[in-house]
C-alpha positions as CSV (number, residue, x, y, z in Angstrom):
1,X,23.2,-22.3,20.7
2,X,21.3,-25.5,22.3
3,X,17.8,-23.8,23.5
4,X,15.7,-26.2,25.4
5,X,12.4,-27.2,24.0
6,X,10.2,-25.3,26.5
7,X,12.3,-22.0,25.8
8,X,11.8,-22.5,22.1
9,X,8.1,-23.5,22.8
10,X,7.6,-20.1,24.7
11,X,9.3,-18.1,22.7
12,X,7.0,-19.4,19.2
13,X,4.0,-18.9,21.8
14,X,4.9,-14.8,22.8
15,X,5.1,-14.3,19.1
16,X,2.2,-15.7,18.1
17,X,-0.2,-14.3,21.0
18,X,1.4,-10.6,20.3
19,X,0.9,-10.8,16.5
20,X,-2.9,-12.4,16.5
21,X,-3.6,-9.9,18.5
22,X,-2.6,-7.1,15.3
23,X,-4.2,-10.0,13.0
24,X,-1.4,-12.0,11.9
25,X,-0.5,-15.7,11.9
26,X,2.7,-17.3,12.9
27,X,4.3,-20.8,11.8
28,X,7.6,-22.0,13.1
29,X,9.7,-24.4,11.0
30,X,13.5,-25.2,10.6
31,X,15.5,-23.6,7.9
32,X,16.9,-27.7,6.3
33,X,12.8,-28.0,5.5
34,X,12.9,-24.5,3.4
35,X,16.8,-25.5,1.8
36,X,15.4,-28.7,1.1
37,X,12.9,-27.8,-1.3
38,X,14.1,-24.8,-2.9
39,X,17.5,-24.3,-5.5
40,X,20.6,-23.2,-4.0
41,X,20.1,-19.6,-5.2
42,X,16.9,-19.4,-3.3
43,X,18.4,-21.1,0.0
44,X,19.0,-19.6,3.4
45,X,22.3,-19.1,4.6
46,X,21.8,-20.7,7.9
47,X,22.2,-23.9,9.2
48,X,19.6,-26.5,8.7
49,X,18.0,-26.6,12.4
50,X,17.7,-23.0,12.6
51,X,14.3,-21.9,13.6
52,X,12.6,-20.1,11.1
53,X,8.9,-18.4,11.2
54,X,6.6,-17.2,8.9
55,X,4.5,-14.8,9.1
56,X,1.2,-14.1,7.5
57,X,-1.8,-11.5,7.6
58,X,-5.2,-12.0,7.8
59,X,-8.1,-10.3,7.0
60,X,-8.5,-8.9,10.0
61,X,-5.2,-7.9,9.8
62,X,-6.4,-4.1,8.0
63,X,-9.0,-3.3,10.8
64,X,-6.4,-4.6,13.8
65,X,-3.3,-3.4,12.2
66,X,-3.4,-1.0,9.5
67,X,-6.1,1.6,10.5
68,X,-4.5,2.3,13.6
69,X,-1.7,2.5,12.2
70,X,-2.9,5.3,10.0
71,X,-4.5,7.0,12.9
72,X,-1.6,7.0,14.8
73,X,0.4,8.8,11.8
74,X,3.4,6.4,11.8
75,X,3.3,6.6,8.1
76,X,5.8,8.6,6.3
77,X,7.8,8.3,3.2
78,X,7.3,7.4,0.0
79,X,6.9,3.4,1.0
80,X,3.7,1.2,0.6
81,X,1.3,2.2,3.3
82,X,0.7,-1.2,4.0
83,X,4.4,-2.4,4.0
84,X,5.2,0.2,6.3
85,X,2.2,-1.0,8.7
86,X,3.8,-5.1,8.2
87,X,7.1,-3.9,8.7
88,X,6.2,-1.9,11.8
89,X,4.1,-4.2,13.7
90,X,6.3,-7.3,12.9
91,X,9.8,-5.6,14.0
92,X,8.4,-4.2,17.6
93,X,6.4,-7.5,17.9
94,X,9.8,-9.5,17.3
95,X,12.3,-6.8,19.5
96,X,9.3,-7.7,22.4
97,X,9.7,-11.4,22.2
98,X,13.1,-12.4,21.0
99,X,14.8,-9.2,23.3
100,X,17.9,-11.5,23.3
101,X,18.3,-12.9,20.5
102,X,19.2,-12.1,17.0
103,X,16.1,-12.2,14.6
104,X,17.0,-12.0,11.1
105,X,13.6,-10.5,9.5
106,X,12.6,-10.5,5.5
107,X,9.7,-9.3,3.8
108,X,7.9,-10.3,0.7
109,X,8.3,-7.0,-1.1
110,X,12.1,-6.7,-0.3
111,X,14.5,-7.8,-2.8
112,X,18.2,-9.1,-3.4
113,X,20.5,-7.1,-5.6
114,X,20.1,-9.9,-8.0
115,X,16.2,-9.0,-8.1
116,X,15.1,-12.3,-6.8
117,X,13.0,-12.0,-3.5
118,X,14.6,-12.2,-0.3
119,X,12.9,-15.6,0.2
120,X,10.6,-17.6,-1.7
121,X,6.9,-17.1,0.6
122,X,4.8,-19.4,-1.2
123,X,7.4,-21.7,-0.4
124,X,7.7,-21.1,3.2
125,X,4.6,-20.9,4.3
126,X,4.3,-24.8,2.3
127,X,7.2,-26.6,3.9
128,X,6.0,-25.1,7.2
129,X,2.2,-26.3,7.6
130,X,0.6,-23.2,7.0
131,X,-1.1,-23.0,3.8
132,X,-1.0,-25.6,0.2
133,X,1.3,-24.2,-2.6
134,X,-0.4,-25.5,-5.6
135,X,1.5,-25.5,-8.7
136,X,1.2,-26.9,-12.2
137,X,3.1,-30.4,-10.7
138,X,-0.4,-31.0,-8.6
139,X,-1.9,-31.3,-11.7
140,X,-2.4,-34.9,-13.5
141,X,-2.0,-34.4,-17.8
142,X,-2.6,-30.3,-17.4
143,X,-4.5,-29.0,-20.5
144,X,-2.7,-25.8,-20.9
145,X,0.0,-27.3,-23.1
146,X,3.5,-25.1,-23.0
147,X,1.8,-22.7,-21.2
148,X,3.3,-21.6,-17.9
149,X,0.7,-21.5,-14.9
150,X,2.2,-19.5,-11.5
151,X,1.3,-21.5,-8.5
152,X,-1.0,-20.2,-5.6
153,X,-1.2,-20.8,-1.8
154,X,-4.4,-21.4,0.0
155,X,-5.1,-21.5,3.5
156,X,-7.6,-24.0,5.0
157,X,-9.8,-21.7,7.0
158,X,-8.8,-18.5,4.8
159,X,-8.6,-19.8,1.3
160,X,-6.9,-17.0,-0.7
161,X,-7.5,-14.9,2.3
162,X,-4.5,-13.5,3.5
163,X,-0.8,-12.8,2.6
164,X,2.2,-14.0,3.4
165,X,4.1,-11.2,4.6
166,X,7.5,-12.0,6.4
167,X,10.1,-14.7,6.8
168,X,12.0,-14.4,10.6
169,X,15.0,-15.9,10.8
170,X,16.2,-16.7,15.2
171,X,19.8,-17.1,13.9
172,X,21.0,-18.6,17.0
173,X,18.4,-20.7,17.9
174,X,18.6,-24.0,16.8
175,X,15.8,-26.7,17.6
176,X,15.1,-30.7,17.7
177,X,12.8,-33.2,17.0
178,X,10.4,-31.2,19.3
179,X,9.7,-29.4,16.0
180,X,8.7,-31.6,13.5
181,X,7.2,-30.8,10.1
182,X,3.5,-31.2,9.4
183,X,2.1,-31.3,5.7
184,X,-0.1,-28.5,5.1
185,X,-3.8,-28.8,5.0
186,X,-4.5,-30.0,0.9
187,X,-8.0,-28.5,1.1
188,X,-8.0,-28.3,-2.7
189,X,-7.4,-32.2,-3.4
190,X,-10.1,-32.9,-6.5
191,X,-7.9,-32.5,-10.0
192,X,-10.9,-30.6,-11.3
193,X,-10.9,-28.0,-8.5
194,X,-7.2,-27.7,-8.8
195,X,-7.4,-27.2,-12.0
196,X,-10.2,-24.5,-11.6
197,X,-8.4,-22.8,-8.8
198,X,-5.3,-22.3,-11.2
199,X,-7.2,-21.0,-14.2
200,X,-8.6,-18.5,-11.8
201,X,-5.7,-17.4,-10.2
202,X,-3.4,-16.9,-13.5
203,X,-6.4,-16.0,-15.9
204,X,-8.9,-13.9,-13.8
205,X,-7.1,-12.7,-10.5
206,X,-8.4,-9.3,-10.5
207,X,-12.1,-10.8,-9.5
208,X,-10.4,-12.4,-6.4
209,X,-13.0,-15.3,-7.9
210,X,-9.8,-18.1,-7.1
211,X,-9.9,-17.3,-3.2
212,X,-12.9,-18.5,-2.7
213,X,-11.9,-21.9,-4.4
214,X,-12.6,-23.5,-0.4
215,X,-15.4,-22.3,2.3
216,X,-13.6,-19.7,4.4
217,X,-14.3,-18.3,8.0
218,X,-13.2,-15.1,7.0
219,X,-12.6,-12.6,4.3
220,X,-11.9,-9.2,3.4
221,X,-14.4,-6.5,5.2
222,X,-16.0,-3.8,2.4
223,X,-13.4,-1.0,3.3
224,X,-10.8,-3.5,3.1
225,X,-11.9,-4.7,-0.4
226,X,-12.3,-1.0,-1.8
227,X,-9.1,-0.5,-0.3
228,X,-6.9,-2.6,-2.5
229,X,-9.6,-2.8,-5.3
230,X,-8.4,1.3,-5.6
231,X,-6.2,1.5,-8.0
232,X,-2.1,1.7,-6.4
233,X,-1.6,5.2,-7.7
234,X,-5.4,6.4,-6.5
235,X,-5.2,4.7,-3.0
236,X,-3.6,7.7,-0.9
237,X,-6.9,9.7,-2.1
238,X,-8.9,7.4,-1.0
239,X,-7.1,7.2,2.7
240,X,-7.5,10.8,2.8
241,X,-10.5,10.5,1.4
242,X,-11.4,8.1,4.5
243,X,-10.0,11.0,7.1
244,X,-6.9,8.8,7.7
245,X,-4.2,11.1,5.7
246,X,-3.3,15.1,5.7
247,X,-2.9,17.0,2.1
248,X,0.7,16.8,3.3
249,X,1.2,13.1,4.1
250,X,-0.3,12.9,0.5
251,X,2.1,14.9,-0.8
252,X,4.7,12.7,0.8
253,X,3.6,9.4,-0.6
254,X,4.6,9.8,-4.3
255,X,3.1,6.6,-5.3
256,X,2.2,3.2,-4.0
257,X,2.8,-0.2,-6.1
258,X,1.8,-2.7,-4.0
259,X,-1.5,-4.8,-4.9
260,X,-3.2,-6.5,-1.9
């Protein structure tokens, strides 16, 4: 469907004043820029100028978001507390903004029956603007031999900061040259950084050391730290713990696997 620029314009602009206000971050691109980049098993099944958004949390994202979310005992089952928070916010945030259109939503911890992830989010939030993917191929001669380093994303004013958490799809919404693809910020552009930021992220990720690797304007608060510092299994004792969670919500929530 042709959607005039200003309609597409407006439409970004409700989305991303609803969900800053719950602490997440929005970035629009078209669908060619992800299928472009990524092998045909990973691509999405749309046509190239759909517009596509990803979403991402920030820190403030647990205070804004997820507490209250908790206090407002919207939290049932046996899924991830904090998935069911995303999931929640992102869905009534989209079904206010996009009432008549067709928003196609993943999230990172949903997968394909083939077990690959429903999209590639290290990849998405690259080709749209909003945070460097740096991988072993931003690396000049890289002294770890035959050893296979994962990449890492990191955000100019949040560093490693935040999590990429959804990938909407606005199937029939297609856009122009109004929307045109910005690099993301490369805030980690010395080899020798680089190559620190990698050995901390695949060698030492549990200190959290690696998302620190730039000056940020914001990070985790203390409850949010000793939050996903908590062991998976040990975290619904420690929300009900906090006063956010009855003995029988507890009961409920079998287990949790997500880390943060």
């Amino acid at each position: 469907m042709a959607t005039s620029s200003k309609d597409v314009q407006e439409c970004i602009e409700s989305l991303r004043e609803s969900l800053k206000s719950h602490g997440f971050e929005i970035y629009p691109f078209k669908v060619g820029w992800y299928n472009a980049v990524t092998s045909q098993a990973h691509h999405v099944s749309y046509p190239t100028d759909t517009l596509a958004v990803v979403v991402l949390s920030t820190p403030s994202m647990f205070e804004r978001a997820f507490l209250p979310f908790l206090q407002s005992q919207s939290c049932e089952g046996v899924r991830d507390p904090v998935d069911q928070c995303v999931s929640h916010t992102v869905s009534s945030c989209v079904s206010q903004c996009f009432p008549n259109q067709s928003v196609d939503v993943s999230y990172d911890y949903e997968m394909l029956p083939s077990r690959r992830p429903k999209f590639l989010a290290q990849t998405a939030a690259h080709v749209s603007g909003a945070a460097y993917y740096y991988q072993m191929s931003d690396i000049h001669n890289p002294p770890w031999g035959d050893k296979k380093m994962f990449g890492v994303c990191i955000h100019p004013k949040l560093g490693g900061w935040f999590a990429i958490r959804a990938l909407l799809v606005v199937k029939d919404v297609q856009v122009g040259a109004e929307l045109q693809q910005k690099d993301p910020p490369d805030c980690v552009s010395a080899q020798k950084d680089r190559i620190e930021l990698l050995e901390k992220f695949n060698f030492c990720w549990q200190d959290w050391t690696y998302r620190d690797i730039v000056p940020t304007e914001e990070s985790y608060s203390p409850r949010q730290r000793e939050y996903f510092n908590t062991p998976p299994a040990q975290r619904m004792a420690l929300l009900r713990h906090w006063g956010f969670l009855t003995e029988t919500d507890t009961e409920k929530q079998c287990s949790m696997k997500k880390e943060g």
